[in-house]
C-alpha angles and dihedrals in degrees: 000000000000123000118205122199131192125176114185134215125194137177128256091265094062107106129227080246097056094035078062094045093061091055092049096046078044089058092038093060086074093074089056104040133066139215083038113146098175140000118193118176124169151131108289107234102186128122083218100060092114081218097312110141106176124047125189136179136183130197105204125187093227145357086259095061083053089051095056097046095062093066094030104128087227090053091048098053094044079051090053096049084051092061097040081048096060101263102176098172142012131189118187131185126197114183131159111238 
């Protein structure tokens, strides 16, 4: 297995709503994409976030399956919606468990 970690950082401007949008576009991508296990988006709640709003992670079944996703044209356009939506910083961690 492959889990796949995103944490999200946005400007002041970005709104609560778009903030919401992101982790919905983030759930939505399970339906288009395959060797997914588990897909978990959400607001990160934490008084430790270090500004980082969205978190996202992603349990694969392979590092195939990762390295479909990247290039993947749903995962493009949720990436492109990110960075409309202020995204000032991103931080991802992909380890084999």
């Amino acid at each position: 297995m492959i889990d796949h970690i995103v944490l999200v950082k946005f400007g002041e401007s970005t709104t609560r709503e778009q903030l919401e949008e992101v982790v919905s576009r983030f759930k939505a991508l399970r339906a288009h994409l395959t060797g997914i296990v588990d897909l978990q988006a959400g607001l990160n709640f934490s008084d430790k976030n270090q500004g980082y709003q969205v978190a996202l992670s992603v349990r694969f079944e392979d590092r195939a399956a990762l390295e479909a996703y990247g290039p993947n044209p749903h995962h493009q356009a949720v990436a492109a919606f990110i960075r409309e939506s202020g995204r000032v910083d991103s931080i991802v961690v992909d380890f084999e468990s």
